[in-house]
N, C-alpha and C positions, 0 to 999 in steps of 0.2 A: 504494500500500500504506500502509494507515495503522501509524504509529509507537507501538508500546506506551511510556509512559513507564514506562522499567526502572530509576529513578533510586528509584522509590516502592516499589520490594521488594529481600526480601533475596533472594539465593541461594537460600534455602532454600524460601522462597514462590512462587520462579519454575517450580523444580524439581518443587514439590508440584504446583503448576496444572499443570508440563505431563502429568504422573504423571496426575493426576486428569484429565484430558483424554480421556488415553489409555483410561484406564478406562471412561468414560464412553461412548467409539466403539468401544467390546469389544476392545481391546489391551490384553493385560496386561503393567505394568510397561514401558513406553516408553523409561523413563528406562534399561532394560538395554542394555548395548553400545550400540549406533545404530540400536539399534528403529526412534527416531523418526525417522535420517535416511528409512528405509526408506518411510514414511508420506506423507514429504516428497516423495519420489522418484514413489512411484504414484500422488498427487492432480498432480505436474507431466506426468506421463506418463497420466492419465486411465485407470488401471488399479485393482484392488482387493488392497488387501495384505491378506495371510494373518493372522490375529490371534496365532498365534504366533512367536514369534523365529523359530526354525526348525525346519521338517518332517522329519521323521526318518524311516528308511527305513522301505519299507511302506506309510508316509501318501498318501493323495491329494497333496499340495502337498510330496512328497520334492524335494528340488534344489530349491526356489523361494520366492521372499516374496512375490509376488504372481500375480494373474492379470490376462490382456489379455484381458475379454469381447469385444472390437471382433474378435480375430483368434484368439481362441480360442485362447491362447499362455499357458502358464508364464513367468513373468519370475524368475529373479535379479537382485540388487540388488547394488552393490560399491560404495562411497565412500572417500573420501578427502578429508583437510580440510587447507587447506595455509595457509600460513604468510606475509606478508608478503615473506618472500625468494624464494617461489615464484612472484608474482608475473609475473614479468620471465619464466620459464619459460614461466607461459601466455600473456602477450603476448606471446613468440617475440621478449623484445627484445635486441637486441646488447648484448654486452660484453666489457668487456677495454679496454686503452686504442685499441685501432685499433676496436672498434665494428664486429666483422666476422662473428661468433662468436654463436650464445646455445646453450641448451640446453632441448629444447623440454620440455613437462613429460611426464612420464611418468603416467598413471594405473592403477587393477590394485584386485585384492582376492586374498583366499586364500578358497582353495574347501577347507572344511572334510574336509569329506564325498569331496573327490575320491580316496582314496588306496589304490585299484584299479580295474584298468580296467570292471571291472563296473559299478563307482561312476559312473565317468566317463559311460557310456553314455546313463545320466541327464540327461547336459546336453545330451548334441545334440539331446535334443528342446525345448530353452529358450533363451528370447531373455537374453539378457545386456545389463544395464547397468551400467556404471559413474558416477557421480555425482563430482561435484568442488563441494567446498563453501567457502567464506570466510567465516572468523566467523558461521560457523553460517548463511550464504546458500547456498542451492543456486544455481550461477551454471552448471554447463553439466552436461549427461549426455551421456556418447556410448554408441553399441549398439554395442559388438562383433562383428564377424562371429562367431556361432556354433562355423563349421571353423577360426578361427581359436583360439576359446577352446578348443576339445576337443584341438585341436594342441598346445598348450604344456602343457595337463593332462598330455596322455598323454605327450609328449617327456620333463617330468619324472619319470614312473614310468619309462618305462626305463629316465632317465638314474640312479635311485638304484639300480632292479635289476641294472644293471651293477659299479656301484661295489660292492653286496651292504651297503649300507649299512644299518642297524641304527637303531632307534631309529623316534618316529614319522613317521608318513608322512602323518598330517593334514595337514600344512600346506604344500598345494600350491598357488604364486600363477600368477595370469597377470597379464601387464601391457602396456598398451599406450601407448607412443610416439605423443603427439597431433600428430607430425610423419608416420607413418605411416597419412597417410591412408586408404589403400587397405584397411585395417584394419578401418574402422568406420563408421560413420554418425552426425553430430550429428542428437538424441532430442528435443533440449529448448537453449535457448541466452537465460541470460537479458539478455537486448539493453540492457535500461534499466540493467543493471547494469555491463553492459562498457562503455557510453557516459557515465555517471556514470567511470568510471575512465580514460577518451578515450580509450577501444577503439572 
């Protein structure tokens, strides 16, 4: 991969070009929330992302940001950008002073859109990814089982129609335990990047 030398712009001229990029391959506004992870996510997964943020009910592309012409599939997209202390979570390294212990990483998004099970219904017919980024690398995506995302969707409606809880219900996550393998399936694994970090 070759190295943009980012020493020669400002912020603000990185942001325009990527702006203007976007523009240019029919996404508007990239620079919104994580458009552009999204972009990121369907040229590593060899899919085509929807040109807006997000499809709204009714829409052809409702529940998804892109599509998988190979398999004829809806995809949603979920990311998550972590932090140097995260680290050690996705290398699954021990700590503590006995060195016996880690805590593996967790990854997840909220599904906007989930907050009836009407809604919900929507997603079991869509493949689900999660993306894990550093310093703006995409270094791994894993695919969710499906029954698995539609399960913790729908567990959380109950769990708030029971409580009779008030207020919104947008913001419904799933998340998955990259120690829970049975879980998921790795999508995408970027190798040169975990062996630069002597993974």
């Amino acid at each position: 991969m070759s190295k943009i030398d980012f020493t020669q712009f400002t912020y603000e001229e990185l942001a325009h070009a990527l702006y203007a990029k976007g523009k240019a391959d029919g996404f508007h506004k990239v620079t919104d929330k994580t458009k552009w992870r999204e972009l990121v996510l369907a040229e590593k997964l060899g899919h085509k992302a929807l040109p807006k943020i997000s499809s709204g009910k009714g829409t052809q592309g409702y529940g998804s940001d892109a599509v998988d012409h190979a398999n004829n599939r809806k995809a949603e997209y979920k990311s998550k950008a972590i932090e140097d202390q995260e680290l050690r979570n996705l290398f699954r390294l021990p700590r503590g002073n006995k060195g016996k212990t880690y805590a593996s990483l967790v990854v997840g998004g909220v599904y906007n859109g989930a907050y009836t099970h009407e809604a919900v219904d929507v997603y079991e017919t869509i493949d689900h990814y999660f993306g894990v980024f550093y310093e703006e690398l995409c270094v791994l995506i894993i695919k969710p089982h499906t029954a698995e995302v539609v399960r913790q969707l729908r567990t959380e409606l109950d769990r708030r129609a029971a409580l009779d809880k008030k207020g919104s219900t947008n913001l419904n996550t799933v998340s998955i335990d990259l120690d829970h393998t049975h879980l998921y399936t790795v999508a995408y694994k970027n190798t040169q990047w975990f062996e630069s970090q002597g993974q």
